[in-house]
N, C-alpha and C positions, 0 to 999 in steps of 0.2 A: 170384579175389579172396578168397570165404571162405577156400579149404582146396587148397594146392597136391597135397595127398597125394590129395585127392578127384579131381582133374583128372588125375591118373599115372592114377589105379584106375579111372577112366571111360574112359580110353582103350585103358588096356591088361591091366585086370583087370574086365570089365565085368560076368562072373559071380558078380563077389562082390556088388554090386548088391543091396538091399535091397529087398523087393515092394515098389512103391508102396502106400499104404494109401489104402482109401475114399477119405477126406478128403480126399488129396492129388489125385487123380485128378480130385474133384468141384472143386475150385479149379482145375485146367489146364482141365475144362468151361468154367468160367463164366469164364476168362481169354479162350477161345476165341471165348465166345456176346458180351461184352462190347466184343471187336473186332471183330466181326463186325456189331455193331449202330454201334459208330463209323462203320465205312465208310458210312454214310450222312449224315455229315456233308459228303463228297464223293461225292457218288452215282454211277451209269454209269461206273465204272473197271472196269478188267481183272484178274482173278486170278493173279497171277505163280506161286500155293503149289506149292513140289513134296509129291507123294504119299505121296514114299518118298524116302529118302536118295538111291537110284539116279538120281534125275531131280532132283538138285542142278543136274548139270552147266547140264542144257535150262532149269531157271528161269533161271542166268545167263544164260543165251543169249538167251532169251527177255524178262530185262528189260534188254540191251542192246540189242535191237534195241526195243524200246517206247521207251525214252531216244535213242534217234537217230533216231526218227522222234518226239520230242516229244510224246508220247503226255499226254494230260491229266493223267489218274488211273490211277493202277495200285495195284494192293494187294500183299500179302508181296512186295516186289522185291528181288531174293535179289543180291549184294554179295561179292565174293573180294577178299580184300587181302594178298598175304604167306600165302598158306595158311589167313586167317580168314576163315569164312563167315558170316553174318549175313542176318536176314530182314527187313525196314523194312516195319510194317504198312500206312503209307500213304505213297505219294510223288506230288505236283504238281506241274503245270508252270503257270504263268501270266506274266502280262508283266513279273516282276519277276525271274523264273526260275525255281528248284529249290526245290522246300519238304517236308521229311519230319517225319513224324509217328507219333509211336510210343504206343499207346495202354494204360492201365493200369487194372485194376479196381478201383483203389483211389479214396478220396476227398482227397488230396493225392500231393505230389510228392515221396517220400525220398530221403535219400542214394545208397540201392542204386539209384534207381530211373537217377539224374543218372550215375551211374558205368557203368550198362548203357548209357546212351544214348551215353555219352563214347568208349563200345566199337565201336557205330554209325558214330558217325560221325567218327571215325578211321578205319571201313575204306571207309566212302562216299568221303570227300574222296581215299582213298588209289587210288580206282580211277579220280580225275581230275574225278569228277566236282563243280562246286560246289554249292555249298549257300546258299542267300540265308537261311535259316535252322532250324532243328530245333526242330519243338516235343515236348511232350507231352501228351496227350491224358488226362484223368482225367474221374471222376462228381463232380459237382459238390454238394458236401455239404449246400447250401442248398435243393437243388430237392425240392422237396413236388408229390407227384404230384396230381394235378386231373385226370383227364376223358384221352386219348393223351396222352403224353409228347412233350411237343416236345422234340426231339433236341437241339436246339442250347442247349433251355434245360438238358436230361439233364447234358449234357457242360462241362465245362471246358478250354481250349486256354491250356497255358504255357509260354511259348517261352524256352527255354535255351541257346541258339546259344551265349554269351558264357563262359558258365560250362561247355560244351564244349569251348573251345578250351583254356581253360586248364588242361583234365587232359591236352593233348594228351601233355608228355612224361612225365607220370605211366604213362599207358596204353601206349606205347612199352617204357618199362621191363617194365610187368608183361606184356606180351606175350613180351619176352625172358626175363624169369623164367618165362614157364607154358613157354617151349621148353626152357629150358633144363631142367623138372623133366621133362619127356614123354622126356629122352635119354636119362636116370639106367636106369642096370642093374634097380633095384632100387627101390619106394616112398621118397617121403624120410622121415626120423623127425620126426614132429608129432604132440604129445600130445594126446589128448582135450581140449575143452574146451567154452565156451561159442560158438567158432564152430561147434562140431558140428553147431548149433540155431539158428546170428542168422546174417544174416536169413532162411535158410530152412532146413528140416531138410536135413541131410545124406543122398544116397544110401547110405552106408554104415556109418552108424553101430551097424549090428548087427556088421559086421563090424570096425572098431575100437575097440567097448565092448566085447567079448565076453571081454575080458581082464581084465576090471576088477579091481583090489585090495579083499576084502572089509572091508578099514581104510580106503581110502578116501575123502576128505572129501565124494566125492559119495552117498555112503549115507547122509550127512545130511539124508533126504528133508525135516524141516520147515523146512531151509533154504533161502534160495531160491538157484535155481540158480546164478546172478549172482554170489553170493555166494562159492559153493563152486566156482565156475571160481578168481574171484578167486585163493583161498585156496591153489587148486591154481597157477595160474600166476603167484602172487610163494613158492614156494618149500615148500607145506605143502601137499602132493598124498594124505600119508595122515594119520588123524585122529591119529595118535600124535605127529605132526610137529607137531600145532598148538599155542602157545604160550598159558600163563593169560592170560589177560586179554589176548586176540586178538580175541576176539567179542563183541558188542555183546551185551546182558540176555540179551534173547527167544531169540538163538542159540547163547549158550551155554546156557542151560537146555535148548535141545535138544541140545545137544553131552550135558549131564551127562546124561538122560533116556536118550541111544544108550549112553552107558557103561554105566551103571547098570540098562537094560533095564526102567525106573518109569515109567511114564503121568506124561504132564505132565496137571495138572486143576485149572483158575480155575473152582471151585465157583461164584464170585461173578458172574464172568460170564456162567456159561450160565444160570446160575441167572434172570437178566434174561431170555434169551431164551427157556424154555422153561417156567420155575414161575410161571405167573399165573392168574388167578381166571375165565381164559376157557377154555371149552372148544376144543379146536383140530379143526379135519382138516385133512388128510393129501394136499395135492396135488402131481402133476407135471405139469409143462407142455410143451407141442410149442410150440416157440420155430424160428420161420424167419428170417432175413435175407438176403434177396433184394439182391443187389447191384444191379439196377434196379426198384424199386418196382412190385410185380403190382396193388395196389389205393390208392383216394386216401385221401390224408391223412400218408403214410409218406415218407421219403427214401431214397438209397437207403444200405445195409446197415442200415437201422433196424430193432432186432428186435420184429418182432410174432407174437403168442400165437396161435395158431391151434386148439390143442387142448388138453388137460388130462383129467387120470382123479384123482377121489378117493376117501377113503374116511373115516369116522367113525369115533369113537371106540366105537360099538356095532357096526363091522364094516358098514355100508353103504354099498357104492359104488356108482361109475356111469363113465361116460365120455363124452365129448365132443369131436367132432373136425369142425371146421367142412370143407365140402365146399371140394375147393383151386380157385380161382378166385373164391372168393366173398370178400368184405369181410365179417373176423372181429368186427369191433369189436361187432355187437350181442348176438353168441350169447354169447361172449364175456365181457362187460360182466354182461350179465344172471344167467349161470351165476353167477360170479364176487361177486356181490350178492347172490342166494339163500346162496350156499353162508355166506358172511359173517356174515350175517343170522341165519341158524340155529345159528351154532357160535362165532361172535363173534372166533376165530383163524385163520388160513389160515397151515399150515405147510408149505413148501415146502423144495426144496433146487434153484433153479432157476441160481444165480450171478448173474453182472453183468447178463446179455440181459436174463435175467426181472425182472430189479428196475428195467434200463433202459426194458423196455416198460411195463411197471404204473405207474412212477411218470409217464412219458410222455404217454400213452393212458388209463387210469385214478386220476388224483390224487385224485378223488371219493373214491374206493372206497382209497384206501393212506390219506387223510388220515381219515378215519371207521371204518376198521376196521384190525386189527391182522392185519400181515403178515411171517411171522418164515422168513429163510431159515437154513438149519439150516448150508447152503455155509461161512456165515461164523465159528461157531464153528471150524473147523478151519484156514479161511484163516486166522482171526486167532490163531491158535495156544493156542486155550481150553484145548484136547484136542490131545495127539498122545498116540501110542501107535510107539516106535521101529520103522520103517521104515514108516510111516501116509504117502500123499502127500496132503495136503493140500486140492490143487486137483485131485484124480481123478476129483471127480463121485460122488455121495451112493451109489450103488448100487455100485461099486467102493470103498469106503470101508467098505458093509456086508459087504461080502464079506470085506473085510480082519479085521474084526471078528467075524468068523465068526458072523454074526448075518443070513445069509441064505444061500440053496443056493447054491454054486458053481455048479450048471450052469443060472440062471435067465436069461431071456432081458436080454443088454444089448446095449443101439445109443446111439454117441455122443449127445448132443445136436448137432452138428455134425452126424453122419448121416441122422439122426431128420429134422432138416431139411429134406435134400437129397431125404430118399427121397418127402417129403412133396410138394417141387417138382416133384420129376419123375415126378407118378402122370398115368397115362393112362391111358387109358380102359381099353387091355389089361391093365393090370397093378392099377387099382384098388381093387377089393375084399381082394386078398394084401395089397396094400400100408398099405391100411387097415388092418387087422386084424394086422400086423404090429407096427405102431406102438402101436396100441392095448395091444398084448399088452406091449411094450415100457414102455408108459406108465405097466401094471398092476403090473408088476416096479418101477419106480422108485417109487412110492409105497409097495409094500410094504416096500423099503428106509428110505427116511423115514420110517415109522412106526417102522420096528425101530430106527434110530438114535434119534429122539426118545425112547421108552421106553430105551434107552440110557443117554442123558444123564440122564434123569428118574432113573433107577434109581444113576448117580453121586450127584447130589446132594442123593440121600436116602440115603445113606449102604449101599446096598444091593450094592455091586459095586464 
């Protein structure tokens, strides 16, 4: 569906394959841990999973004969239709018949999500068997955790049978399309674009970016990607191609900023966010989101702060990183209110999460003290500097600016997370003190930025 040239290279060029990254690995985890925790909305079933490709064949076999012996609950029951194989996380029997259920770590039901299912169950009904209905299983966006998670209250069940059938011959087709691209001698030709990246990253995008034109329209980094796919697939793939008055204020201003090789600088606006009569420090935050809520009062992917390092403007820092399992909210809150109190600004560069949890969890503390992320001057294109990304996260941003050591420690906020979920007890203390270290690097960033911008609009750089 995204990328037919990606479906030839997965089958038949599989070494060109891109390493999966952290991030990606840590989302197939909690994909895994997420259905793993649904099966207990049908408890006592049977594990149909094969191990290894090799034992495809034995799961079929294996949830045929569970299916002819009417077997209640089974889990992964593995599906052949026409040479497509498919895994169904949950499948029941009851007195009304056949019921499959396919579960997602997300808090709603997308488009991609209805078109995988539509894939399902095309090759279920195709092996004969019926179906009284198809649902899907999500996290339920309202549940507020209290005390054990009651599972049934966790989850959401939305049954889409109706709107299954009706992709029947849509999915028909594209089944004969993905055969008809796995014949070809040779890759088909398909330009880079914004499917490269929607809705999930591509396997091989290193290997079909790696050609890139350095004209371009995608080196328009303060553009947003959307944009510059756009640009590229109605007909203006390099910037030389793009016509006056094509692009809207703010993106032409970065188009002339890439020509011209000039800082874009709305004095006026950073000027609000950084020159005021408070003194500020200098924080980063360990921001997690737990796809099912570890502690009460959260939902689930709700991000909550669990650590922070900062430092003043006389060079005094410190750190803080709540013990993982514990409920952040009071160390937290407290730090969080001294540091306030003392300095009258809290200057962060934490993005959406962090502004998501602060205003969330502490409105006290955002409505009585001033809290300035530094992320938004650059999202909001105060500041670019040609080939600046934007949304790269503050300490790749200083690097860019060469106003910090290239070789200083960084870990995603996204990672920073994960690693912080998954500390046990063996790997604790490295893990701790990794983060920390990490945490110490991101702040030293935000202050070099801040003096930055300070140093623009005072007319100093």
């Amino acid at each position: 569906m995204q990328c037919l040239k990606s479906l030839y290279l997965n089958k038949h060029r599989p070494f060109l394959r891109d390493r999966l990254s952290p991030e990606q690995l840590a989302k197939f985890r909690r994909g895994h841990e997420v259905g793993k925790l649904a099966w207990q909305l049908f408890p006592g079933g049977i594990n149909c999973a094969p191990g290894h490709p090799s034992q495809y064949a034995a799961a079929l076999e294996k949830t045929r004969k569970l299916i002819a012996e009417e077997t209640p609950v089974f889990y992964e029951a593995a599906f052949s239709h026409h040479g497509v194989l498919i895994l169904l996380d949950i499948l029941v029997k009851n007195e009304q018949g056949w019921h499959a259920y396919e579960v997602k770590s997300s808090v709603s039901v997308s488009e991609t999500y209805i078109t995988d299912a539509a894939l399902q169950y095309h090759v279920i009904t195709g092996t004969g068997l019926s179906l009284q209905s198809f649902n899907i299983i999500h996290l339920n966006p309202d549940f507020i955790r209290n005390g054990i998670p009651d599972i049934h209250k966790l989850f959401s069940i939305q049954e889409v049978t109706e709107q299954l059938r009706g992709l029947e011959s849509f999915i028909t087709a594209q089944i004969e399309k993905s055969r008809e691209t796995l014949s070809l001698k040779h890759s088909p030709s398909i330009p880079t674009g914004q499917h490269c990246y929607k809705p999930y990253p591509c396997d091989f995008t290193g290997h079909c970016w790696k050609k890139t034109d350095k004209d371009s329209v995608y080196t328009l980094t303060g553009i947003p990607f959307e944009t510059r796919a756009r640009l590229a697939a109605t007909g203006y793939p390099t910037i030389p191609d793009i016509p006056a008055g094509m692009l809207e204020e703010n993106d032409a201003a970065i188009l002339s900023s890439h020509l011209s090789g000039n800082d874009i600088t709305n004095k006026a606006a950073i000027r609000k966010m950084v020159d005021g009569n408070v003194t500020p420090v200098f924080t980063a935050f360990l921001t997690v989101r737990p796809a099912v809520p570890v502690v009460n009062g959260f939902r689930p992917f709700g991000p909550m702060i669990v650590g922070l390092n900062w430092i003043d403007v006389q060079g005094n820092e410190g750190s803080l990183i709540v013990e993982p399992g514990e409920n952040p909210d009071y160390q937290i809150r407290k730090k969080l209110r001294e540091l306030a109190s003392e300095n009258g600004m809290i200057v962060h560069a934490g993005g959406k999460w962090v502004s998501e949890a602060l205003s969330q969890h502490y409105p006290d503390l955002t409505e009585k003290f001033i809290f300035t992320d530094l992320e938004e001057i650059f999202i909001c294109g105060y500041f670019y500097r040609p080939g600046l990304v934007p949304d790269a996260g503050i300490s790749n941003i200083a690097a860019f600016l060469n106003l910090t050591s290239p070789d200083q420690t960084m870990i995603s906020q996204t990672m920073a997370g994960v690693k912080y979920m998954e500390v046990r007890e063996e790997n604790r203390e490295h893990t701790l003190k990794e983060l920390g270290t990490a945490l110490s690097a991101e702040v030293a960033s935000c202050r070099s930025v801040y003096h930055f911008l300070k140093n623009i609009i005072n007319n100093k750089t």
